[in-house]
C-alpha positions as CSV (number, residue, x, y, z in Angstrom):
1,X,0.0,0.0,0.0
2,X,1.6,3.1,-1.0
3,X,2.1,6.6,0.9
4,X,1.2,9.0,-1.6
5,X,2.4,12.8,-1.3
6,X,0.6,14.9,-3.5
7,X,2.8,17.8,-5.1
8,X,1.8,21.1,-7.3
9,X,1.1,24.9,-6.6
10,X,-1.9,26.2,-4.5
11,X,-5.5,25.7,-6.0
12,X,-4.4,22.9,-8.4
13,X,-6.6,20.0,-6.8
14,X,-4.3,18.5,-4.3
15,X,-6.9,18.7,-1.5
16,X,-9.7,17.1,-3.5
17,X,-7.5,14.8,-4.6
18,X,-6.8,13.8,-1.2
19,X,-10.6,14.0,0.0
20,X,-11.3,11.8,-2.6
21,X,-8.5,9.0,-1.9
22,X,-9.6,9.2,1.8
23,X,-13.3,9.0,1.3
24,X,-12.9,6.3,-1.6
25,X,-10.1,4.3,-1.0
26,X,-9.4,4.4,2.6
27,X,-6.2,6.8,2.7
28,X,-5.8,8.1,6.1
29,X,-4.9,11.6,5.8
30,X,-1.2,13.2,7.4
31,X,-0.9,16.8,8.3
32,X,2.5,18.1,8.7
33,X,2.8,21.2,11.3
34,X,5.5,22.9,12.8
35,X,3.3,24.8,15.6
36,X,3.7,24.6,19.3
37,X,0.4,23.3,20.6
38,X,1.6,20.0,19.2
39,X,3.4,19.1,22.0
40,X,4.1,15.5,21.0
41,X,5.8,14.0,17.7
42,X,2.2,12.1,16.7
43,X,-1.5,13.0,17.1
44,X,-4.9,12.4,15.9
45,X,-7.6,14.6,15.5
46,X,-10.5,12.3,14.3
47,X,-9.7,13.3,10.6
48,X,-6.3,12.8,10.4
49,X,-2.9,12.1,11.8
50,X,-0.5,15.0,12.7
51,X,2.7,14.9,13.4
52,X,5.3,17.5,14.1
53,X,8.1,17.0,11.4
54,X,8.5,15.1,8.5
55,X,10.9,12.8,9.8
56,X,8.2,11.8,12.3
57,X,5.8,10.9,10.1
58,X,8.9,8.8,7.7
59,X,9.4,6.7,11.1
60,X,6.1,6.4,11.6
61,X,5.2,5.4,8.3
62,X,8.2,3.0,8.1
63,X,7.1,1.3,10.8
64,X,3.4,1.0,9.4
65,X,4.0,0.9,5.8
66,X,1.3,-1.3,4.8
67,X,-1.2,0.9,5.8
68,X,-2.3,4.2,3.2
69,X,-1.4,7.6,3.9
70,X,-1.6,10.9,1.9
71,X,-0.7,14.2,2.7
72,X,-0.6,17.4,0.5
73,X,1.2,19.3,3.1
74,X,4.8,20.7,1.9
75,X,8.4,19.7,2.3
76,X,11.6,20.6,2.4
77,X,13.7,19.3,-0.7
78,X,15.7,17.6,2.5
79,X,12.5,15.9,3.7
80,X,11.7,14.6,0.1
81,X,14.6,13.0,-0.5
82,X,14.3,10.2,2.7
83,X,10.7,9.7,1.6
84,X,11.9,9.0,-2.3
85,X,14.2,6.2,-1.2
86,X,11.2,3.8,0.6
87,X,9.7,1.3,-2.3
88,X,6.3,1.9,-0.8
89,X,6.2,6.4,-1.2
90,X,4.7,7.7,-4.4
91,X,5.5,10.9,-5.3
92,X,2.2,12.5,-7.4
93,X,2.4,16.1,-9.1
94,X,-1.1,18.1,-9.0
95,X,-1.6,20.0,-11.9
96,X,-4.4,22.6,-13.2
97,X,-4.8,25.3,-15.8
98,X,-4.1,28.1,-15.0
99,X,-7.3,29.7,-15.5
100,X,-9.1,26.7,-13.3
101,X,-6.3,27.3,-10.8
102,X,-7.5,31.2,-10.8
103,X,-10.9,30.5,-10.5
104,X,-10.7,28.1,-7.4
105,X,-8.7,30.7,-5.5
106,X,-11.1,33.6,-6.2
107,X,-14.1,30.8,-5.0
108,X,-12.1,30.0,-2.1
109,X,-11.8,33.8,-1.1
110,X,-15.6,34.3,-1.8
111,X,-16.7,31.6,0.8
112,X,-14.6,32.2,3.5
């Protein structure tokens, strides 16, 4: 079962890409944060895992690799490269036009 990290610029469909992987296919989603209310490496928040660095999340999902994970949260070049090395990580680029990519960001401004 692969851990799939979804790539590309903002508004190009990596988030509904995700929602649909963990809706259909049973991907548990990974958020990657640097803030200091998480006080521990790991946590769960009833929709996904979060964990404090990306090194955290490579042990934890070396140690679990059978299980499906996604995350669309970004990484260092540094952080890439340990995840590229493990048979089981699939690197996926999101892409859009640029006039979709537009129009997504100016509906995302609208509804919030």
């Amino acid at each position: 079962m692969p851990t799939l990290i979804l790539l590309g610029p903002r508004c190009s469909g990596k988030n509904t890409v995700a929602d649909f992987l963990v809706t259909e296919e049973g991907y548990e989603r990974v958020r990657i944060t640097s803030s200091s209310w998480a006080s521990t490496s790991k946590q769960h928040d009833g929709d996904s895992l979060i964990f404090t660095t990306a090194n955290d999340f490579l042990d934890y999902a070396t140690l679990n690799w059978r299980k499906r994970y996604v995350t669309t949260d970004r990484m260092s070049r540094r952080d890439l490269d340990g995840f590229v090395k493990r048979p089981w990580v699939l690197l996926v680029g999101c892409e859009a036009r640029t006039t979709w990519r537009w129009q997504r960001r100016n509906e995302m401004y609208v509804e919030a």
